[in-house]
DRENDREN-385881 format. One record per atom (N, C-alpha, C): z, y, x. Coordinates in steps of 0.001 Angstrom, whole numbers, plus 524288, in hexadecimal, padded with zeros to 5 digits. Last residue first. Example, Ala and Ser with C-alpha at 12.3 -4.5 7.8 and 13.67 -1.06 7.14 Angstrom:
<nulums>
81BA87F73683232;81BE47FBDC83566;81EBE8001E83264;81E787E9C683386;81E787EE6C8300C;81E787F31C83390;
</nulums>
This chain:
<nulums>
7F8E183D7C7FA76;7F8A7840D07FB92;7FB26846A77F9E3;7FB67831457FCB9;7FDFA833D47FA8A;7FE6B83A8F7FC98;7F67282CB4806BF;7F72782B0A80107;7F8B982D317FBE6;7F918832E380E05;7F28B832D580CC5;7F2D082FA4808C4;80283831AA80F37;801AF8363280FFC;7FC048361D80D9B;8049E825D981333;8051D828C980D50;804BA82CBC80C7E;7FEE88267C81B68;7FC9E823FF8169A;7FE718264F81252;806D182B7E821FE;802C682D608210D;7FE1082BCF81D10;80E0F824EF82020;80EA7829FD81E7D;80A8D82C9881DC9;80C5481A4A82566;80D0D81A5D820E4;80C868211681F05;80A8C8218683001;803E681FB982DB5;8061D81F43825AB;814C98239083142;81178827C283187;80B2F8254082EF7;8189E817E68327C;819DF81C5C82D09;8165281FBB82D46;80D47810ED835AE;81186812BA836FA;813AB817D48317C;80983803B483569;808E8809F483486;80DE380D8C83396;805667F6DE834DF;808C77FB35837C6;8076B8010683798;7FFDC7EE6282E9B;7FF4D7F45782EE1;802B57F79C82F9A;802C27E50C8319A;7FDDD7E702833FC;7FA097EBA8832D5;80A3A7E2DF82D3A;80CAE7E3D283146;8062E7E475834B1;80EF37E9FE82176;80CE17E589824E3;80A847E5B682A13;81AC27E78381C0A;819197EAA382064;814FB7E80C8227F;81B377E1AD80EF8;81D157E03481545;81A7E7E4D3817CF;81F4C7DA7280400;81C847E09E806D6;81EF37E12F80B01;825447D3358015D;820B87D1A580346;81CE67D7CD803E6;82FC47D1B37FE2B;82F677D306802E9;828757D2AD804A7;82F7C7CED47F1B7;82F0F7CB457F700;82D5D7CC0E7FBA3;832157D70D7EC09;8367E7D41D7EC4E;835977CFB67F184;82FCD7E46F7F1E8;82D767E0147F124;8328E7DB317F162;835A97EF987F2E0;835327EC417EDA4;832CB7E6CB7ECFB;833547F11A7FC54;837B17F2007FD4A;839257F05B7F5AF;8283F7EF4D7FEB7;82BC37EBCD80184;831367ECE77FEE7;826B77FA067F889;823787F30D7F7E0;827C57ED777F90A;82A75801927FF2A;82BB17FF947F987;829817FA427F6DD;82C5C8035180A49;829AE800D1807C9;82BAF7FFB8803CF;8371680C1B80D14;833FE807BC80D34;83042805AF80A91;83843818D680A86;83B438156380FA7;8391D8100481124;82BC581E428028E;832CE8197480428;83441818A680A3E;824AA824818055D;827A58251C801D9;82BC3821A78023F;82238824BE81098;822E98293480E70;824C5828E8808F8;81E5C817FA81091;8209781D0281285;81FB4820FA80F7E;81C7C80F5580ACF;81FAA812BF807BA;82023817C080ACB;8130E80ABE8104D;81AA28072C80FAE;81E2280BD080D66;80B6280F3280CB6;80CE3812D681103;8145580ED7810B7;7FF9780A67807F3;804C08067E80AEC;8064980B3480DF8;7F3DB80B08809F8;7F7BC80FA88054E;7FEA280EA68055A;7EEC9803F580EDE;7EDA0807BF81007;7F02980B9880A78;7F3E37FA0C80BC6;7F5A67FC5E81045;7F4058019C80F8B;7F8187F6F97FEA7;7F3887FA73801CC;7F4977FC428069A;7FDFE7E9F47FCC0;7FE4F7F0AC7FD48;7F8837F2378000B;7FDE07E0C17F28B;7FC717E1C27F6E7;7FD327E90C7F6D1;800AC7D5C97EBA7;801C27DB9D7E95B;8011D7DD2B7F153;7F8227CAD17EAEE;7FD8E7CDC87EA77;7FCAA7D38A7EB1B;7EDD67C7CB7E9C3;7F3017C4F17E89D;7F6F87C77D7E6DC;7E6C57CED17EF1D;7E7C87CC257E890;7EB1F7CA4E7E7D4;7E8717D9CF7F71D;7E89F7D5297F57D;7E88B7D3CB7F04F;7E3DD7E3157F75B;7E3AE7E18B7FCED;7E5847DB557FB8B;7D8157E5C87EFD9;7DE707E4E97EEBE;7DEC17E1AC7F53B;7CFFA7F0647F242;7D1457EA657F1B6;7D5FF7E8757F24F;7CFAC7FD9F7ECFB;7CEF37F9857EFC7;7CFAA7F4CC7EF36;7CA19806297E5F9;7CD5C8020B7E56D;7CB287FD6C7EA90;7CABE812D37E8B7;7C7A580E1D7E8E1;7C9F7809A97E810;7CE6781D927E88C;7CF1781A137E452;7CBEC814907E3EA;7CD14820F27F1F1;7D22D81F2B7F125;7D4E881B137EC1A;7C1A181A967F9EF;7C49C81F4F7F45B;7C86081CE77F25B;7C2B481909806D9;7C4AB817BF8008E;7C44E81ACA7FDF0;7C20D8146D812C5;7C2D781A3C81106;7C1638178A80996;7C6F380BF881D15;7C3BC80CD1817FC;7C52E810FC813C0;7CCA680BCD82394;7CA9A80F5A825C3;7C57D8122582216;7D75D805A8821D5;7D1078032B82538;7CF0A807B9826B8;7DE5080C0A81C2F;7DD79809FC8225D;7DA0880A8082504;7D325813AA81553;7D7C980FC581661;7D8D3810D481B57;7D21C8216C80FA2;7D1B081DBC813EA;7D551818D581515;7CDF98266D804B8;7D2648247B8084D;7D0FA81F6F80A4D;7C95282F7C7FC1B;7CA1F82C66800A3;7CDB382AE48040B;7CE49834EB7EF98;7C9F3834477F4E9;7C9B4830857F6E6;7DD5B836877F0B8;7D696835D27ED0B;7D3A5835AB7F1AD;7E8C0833587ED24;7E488832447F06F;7E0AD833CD7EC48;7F4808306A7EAF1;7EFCD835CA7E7DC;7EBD88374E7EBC8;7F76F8249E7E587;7F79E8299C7E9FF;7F40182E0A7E6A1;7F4B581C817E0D9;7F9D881DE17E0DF;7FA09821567E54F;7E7D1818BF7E349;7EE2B8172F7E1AF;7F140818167E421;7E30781ADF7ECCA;7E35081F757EA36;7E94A81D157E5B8;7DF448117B7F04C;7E2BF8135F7F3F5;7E459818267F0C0;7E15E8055C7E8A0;7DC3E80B387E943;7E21E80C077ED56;7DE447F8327E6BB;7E07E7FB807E88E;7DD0D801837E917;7DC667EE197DD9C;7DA0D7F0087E17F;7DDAE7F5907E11B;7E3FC7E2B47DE41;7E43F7E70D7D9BD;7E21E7E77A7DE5D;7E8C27D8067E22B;7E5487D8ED7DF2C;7E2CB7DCCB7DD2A;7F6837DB6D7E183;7F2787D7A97E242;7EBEC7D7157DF65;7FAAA7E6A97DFB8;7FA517E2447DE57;7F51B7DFF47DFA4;7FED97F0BB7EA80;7FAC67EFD77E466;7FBED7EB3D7E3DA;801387FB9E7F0A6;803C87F7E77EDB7;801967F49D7E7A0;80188806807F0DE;7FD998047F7F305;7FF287FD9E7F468;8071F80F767EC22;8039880CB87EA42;7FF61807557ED3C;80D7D8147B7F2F3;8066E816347F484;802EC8127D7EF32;816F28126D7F083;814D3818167F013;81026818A97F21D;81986805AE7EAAA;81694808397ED6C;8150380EB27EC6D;81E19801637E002;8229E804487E696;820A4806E17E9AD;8183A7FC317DA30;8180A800CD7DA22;81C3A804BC7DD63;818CC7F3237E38E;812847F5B77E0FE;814CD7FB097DEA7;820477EBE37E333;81E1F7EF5B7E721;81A477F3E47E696;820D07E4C17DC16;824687E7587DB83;822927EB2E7DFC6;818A37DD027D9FA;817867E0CE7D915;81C037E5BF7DA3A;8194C7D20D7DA59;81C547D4727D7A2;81C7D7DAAD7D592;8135C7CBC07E240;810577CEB87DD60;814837D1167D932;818F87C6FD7E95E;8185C7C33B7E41F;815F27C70B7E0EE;8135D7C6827F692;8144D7C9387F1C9;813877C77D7ECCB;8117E7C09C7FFAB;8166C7BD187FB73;818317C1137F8DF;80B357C59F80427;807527C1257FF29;80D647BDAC7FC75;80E4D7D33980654;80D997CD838077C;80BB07C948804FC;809717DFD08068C;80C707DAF98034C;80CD57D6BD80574;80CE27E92081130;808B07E43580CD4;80DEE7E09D80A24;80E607F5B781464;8110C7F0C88136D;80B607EB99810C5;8083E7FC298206F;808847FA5781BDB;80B567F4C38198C;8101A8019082A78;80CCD7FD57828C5;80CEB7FD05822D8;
</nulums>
């Protein structure tokens, strides 16, 4: 499953550069899927919505510092744990619990993220 932030993120930011997909932004800021990988072309979300990698998308929130499910591999293949969670001072990067996916899907994301 992908981790999320929670809304009792104080914006400290301490999470953001821990991320090996990059896919860890501040509140407000629009998102590309091509940050911090070596993507080009096209790429397909979740949904099923196909992208140029350098498209800037819509910040998933304004408030606070939010993750990209679709670039979220919780560190597999590079840490033992989530690095977000494992620097956030207020426990507020959580597993969320309505994107269950398994190491092999995490692996396989980061396999198409990082080519």
């Amino acid at each position: 499953m992908a981790i999320y932030i929670t809304d009792d993120c104080i914006n400290c930011g301490a999470c953001e550069p821990e991320c090996p997909n990059n896919a860890i932004y501040e509140g407000g800021i629009e998102w590309t899927i091509a940050e911090g990988n070596t993507l080009t072309g096209q790429y397909t979300l979740e949904d099923g919505t196909v992208v140029d990698v350098k498209t800037k998308q819509h910040p998933i929130s304004s408030d606070y510092y939010f993750i990209v499910p679709d670039k979220c591999t919780e560190c597999v293949g590079f840490h033992d744990e989530p690095q977000c969670a494992a620097v956030c001072p207020v426990d507020c990067c959580l597993p969320d619990p309505d994107r269950r996916e398994s190491n092999e899907t995490l692996l396989e994301r980061k396999e198409r993220l990082h080519l």
